[in-house]
N, C-alpha and C positions, 0 to 999 in steps of 0.2 A: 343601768349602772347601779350595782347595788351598792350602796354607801348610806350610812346613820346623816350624812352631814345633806341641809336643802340644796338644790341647786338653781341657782341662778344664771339665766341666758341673756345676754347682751345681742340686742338686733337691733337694726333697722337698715336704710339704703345703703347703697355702696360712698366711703368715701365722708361718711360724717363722725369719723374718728372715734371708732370702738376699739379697734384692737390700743389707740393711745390711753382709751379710756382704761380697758383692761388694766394694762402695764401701769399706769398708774394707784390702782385699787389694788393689787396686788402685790406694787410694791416692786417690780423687776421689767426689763426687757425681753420677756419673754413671747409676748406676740411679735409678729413679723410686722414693721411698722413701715412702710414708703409711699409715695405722694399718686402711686398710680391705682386707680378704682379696681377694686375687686382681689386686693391682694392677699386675703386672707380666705381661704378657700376651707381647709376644715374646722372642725370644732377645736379648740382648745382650754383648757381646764387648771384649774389652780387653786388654791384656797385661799379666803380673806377671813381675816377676822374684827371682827369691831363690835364693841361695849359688848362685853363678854361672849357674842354667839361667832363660829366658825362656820362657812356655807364655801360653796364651789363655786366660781363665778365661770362661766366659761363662755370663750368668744367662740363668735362665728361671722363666717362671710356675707358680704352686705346681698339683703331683700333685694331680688328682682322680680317681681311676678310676673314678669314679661321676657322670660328669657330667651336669645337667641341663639343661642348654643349649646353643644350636649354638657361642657364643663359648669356655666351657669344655672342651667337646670340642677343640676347633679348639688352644688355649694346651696340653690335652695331649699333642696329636699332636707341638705343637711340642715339648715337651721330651721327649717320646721321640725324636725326631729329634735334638736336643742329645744324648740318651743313646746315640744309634749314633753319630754323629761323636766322640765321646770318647774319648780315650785312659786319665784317669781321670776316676772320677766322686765326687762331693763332696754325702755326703748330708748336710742340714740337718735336727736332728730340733730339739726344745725341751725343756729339763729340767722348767721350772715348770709342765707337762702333765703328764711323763713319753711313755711310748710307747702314740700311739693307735690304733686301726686300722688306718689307713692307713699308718702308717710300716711297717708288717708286712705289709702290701699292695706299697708300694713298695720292701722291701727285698728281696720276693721279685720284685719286674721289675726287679729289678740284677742276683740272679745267674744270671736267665736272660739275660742280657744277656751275662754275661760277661767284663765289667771288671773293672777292679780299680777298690777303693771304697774312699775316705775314710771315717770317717764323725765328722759332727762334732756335738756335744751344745752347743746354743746359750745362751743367759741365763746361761751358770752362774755369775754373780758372787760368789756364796758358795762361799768354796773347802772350804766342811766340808761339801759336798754328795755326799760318796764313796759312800754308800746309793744316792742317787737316781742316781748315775752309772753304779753295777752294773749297775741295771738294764737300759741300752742292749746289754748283751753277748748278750740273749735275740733281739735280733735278728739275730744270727749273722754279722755284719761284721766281724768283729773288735774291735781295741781302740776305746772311745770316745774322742776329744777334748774334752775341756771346756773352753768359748769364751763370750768375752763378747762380740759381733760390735759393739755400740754402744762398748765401751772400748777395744777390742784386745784383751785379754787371751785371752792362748791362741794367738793367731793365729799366734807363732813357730813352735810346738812344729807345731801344723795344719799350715803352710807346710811344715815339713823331713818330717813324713809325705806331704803329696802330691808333693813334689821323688822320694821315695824310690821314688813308686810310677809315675813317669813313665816310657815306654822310655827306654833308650840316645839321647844326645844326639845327632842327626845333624851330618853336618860344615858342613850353611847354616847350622844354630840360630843367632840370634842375631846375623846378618847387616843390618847395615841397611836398614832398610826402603824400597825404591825405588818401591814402590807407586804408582799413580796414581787418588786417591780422588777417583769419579765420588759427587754428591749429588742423588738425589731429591727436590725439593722443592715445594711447591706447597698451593692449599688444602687443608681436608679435601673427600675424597670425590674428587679428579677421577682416580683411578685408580694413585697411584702404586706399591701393593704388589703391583695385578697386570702393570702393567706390569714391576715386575722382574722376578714369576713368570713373566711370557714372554721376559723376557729372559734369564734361568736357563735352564728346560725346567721349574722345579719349583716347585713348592707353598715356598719358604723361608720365607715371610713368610702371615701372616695374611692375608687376604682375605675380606671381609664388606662388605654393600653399607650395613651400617650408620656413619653418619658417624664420622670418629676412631677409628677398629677401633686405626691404628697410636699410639702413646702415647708410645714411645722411639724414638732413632734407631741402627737394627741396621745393621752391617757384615758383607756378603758378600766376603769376598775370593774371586776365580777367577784363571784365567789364561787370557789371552785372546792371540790373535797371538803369544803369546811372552813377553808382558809382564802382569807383575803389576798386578789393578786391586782396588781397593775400593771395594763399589758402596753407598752408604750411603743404605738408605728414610728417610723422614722423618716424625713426624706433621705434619698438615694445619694449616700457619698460618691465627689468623685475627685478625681487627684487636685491639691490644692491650684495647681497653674490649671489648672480647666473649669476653676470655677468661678461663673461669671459675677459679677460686682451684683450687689443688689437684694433681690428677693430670693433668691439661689442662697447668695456668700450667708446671709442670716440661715437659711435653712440647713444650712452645712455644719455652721454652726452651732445650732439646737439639738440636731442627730450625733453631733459627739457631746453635748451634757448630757443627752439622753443617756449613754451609754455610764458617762462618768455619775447618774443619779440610779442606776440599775441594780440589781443583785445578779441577774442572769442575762446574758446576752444571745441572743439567737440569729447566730450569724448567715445571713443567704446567700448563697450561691446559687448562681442559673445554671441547671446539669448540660443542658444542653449548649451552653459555651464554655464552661469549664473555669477552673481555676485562673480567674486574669491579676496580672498586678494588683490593679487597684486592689481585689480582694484580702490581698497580702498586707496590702497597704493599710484596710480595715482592722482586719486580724492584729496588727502591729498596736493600733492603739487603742485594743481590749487588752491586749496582755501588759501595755503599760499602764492601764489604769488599773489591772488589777482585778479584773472581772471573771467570773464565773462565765464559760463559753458553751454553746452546741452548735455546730456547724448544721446549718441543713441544706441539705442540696434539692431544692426546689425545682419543680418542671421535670420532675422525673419522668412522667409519660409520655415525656417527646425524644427520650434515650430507644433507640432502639438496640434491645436486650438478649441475651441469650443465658446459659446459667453461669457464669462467671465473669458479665456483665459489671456486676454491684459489686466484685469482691477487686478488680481490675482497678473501679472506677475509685474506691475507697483509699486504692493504693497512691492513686494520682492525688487524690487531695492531700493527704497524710503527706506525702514526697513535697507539695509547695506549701502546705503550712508543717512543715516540720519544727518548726521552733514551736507548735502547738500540739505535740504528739498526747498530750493526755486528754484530748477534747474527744465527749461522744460526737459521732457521724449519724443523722439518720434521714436517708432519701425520701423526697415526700414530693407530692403534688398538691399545688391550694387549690390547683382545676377540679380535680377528682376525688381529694378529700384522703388521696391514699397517705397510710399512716400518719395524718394529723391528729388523731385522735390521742398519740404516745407520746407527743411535745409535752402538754403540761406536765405529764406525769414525772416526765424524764428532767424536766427544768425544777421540779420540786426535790427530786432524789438528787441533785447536783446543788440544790441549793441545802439543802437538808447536810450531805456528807461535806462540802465546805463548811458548815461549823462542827462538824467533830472535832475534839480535842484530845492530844495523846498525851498521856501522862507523860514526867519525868523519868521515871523509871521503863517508860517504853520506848524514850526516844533513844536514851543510854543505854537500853539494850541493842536496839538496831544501830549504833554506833559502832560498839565494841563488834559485832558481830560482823558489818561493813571495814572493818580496820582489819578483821580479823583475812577476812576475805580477800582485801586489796588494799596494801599497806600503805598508807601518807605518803605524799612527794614528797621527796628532798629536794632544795634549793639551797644554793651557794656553802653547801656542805651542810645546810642545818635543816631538819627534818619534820614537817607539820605535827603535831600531837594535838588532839581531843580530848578535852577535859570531857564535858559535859555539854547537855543542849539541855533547855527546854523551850515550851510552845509560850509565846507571850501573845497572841490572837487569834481569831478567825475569822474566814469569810475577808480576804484571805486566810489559811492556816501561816503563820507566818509563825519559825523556830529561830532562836536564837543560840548558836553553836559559840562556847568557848574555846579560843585555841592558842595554843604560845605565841602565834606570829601568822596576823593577819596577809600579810605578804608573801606566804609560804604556798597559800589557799588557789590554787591553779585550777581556772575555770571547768576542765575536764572533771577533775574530781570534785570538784561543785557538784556537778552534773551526775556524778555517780552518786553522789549522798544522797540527791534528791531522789533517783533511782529506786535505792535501795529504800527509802523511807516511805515511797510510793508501791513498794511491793509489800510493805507492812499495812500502809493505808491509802489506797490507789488517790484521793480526794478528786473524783474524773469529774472533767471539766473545769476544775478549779487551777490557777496557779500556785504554787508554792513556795513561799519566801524562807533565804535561809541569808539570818544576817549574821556573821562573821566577826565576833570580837576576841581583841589581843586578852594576856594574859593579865596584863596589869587592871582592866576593868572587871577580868572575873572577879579577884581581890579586891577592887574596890564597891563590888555588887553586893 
């Protein structure tokens, strides 16, 4: 993960309240937080800051180094992998246990590790618990911290111990973040964690063919061309009556802020079942939020092809996301790596031509020349006229058109305006806002 800022990992068993801890140091509910062991399955990442330095704190799912299953296996690998990307690491034990096997398991894969290590003693809302706090010293970490993770309490003193134990501030630290955060998004199951893994080179994210593997929505930051990206996996939407109470209904709802904290979305599709509702359904609240899109039709090497194949199959998507007709298409497989390699590139020139901006004088040209072409509706005998537009943002490009009578403004020839403005400057994969003001606010502008 290339990033200027340290990174700090939160581990230890399952169940002794990291991801609360998280959300708490953090500052938001952003970990997936419920009462059953092992719910927090990938890494998750976020920034804190405290007495002037900013660091990455990121959770992970609880130590088993006993694992009985391929899914536990797989959440350990990932927090050992959290545990080599660390700068410090942040052990979460429990008081009202005390210290159990495992924590003496995992305190010995820290200092073979060779961090440096927080460590912090969690529940302990009784502050006459100084007996039971001795105890954490036999795991040879040094001092214990005693933390309430659900109240705050403790969490200061915590904070100025792991500030203490961070390297030396670099001179980016702290630098605003230019990032350009690409989102994976799409059903469960149609591929999206191994598609990032081939987009990586690396195993970063969980991968199982069992549906909803992903649960939270994890942030890779790299550097790609030169330019910082955040590539953020998502769990698998699915229609809101199908989604179950719980560790689901939070994940469902992380995968749409995902989308709503994005510049570019990269929408999946499974080729080999085609365009379903839900999909539509997804599609639907990217273009309300506003996002910058690419559809990719994933599992392409299980389409069996001929040569008009992809030009057929392009047709079909294009027909059910038609209210998405300016979005690039491009068929890919995360199995075979076939054309993955043209996503970043493609997700940077879509985020790049989303902020161009058209001068005044260019948009009033493609006005009059669109007026000229296909004259304004009339309604109830009185006739739309066009003053003037210009651009007041991007990313979205969003125009602001003056006109006698906002009421006049018939969604068809909405539709043409934007057409026509689009054949001036395509902005593909972008939406394009056109807001619509009466005469009386031109004169008052």
């Amino acid at each position: 993960m290339a990033s200027s800022k340290p990174l700090v990992a939160i581990v230890g068993r399952p169940n002794v309240g990291k991801s609360t801890l998280f959300n708490r140091l953090v500052g938001s509910r952003k970990a997936i937080v419920e009462d059953e062991p092992g719910t927090t399955r990938d890494r998750l990442y976020d920034d804190v800051e405290w007495n002037g330095r900013t660091f990455m704190l990121v959770d992970t799912g609880g130590l088993d180094l006993n694992p009985g299953d391929e899914i536990t296996a797989k959440v350990r690998a990932q927090a050992e992998l959290a545990i080599d990307e660390a700068d410090v690491v942040l052990l979460v034990t429990d008081i009202t246990t005390g210290i159990a096997g495992p924590d003496y398991e995992i305190a010995e894969l820290l200092r073979r590790a060779q961090k440096p290590v927080v460590l912090a003693v969690n529940k302990a809302d009784n502050l006459n618990r100084e007996l039971a706090l001795a105890e954490f010293y036999a795991l040879g970490l040094g001092q214990p911290y005693p933390i309430a993770a659900n109240s705050g309490r403790g969490s200061g003193d915590l904070l100025d111990a792991v500030v203490a134990a961070l390297p030396p501030a670099g001179k980016d630290e702290g630098a605003e973040d230019q990032a350009v955060h690409i989102a994976l998004v799409g059903r469960t199951n149609v591929g999206k964690s191994s598609l990032l893994n081939q987009m990586l080179g690396e195993e970063r994210v969980i991968v199982s063919p069992v549906a909803g593997t992903t649960r939270d929505a994890i942030d890779t930051r790299i550097r790609y061309e030169g330019r910082e990206l955040v590539l953020i996996d998502t769990a698998g939407i699915r229609r809101r009556g199908r989604v179950e109470p719980g560790v689901e209904r939070y994940s469902v709802l992380r995968a749409m802020r995902a989308i709503n904290r994005s510049d570019v979305v990269l929408l999946m599709i499974d080729a080999s079942q085609g365009v379903r509702a839900q999909d539509t359904h997804i599609a639907g609240h990217v273009l309300e939020s506003a996002k910058s899109v690419i559809v990719l039709v994933n599992k392409w090497d299980l389409v069996i092809k001929d040569t008009h194949t992809m030009v057929k199959y392009e047709q079909h998507v294009r027909e059910e996301l038609k209210f998405m007709d300016y979005v690039p298409i491009l068929f890919v497989s995360a199995l075979t790596g076939q054309r993955v390699p043209r996503i970043l590139p493609l997700a940077l020139e879509v985020w790049e031509k989303a902020g161009h901006r058209l001068t005044t004088a260019e948009i009033n040209h493609i006005l009059r020349d669109a007026t000229a072409r296909h004259s304004p509706p009339t309604k109830w005998g009185r006739k739309l006229r066009l003053y003037y537009g210009t651009q007041v943002a991007v990313r979205p490009p969003t125009i602001v058109l003056f006109v006698n009578d906002v009421e006049l403004v018939h969604f068809a020839y909405r539709r043409y305006l934007e057409n026509r403005i689009r054949d001036h400057c395509p902005y593909p994969g972008s939406p394009l806002r056109l807001i619509f003001r009466g005469h009386d606010e031109a004169r008052d502008g």
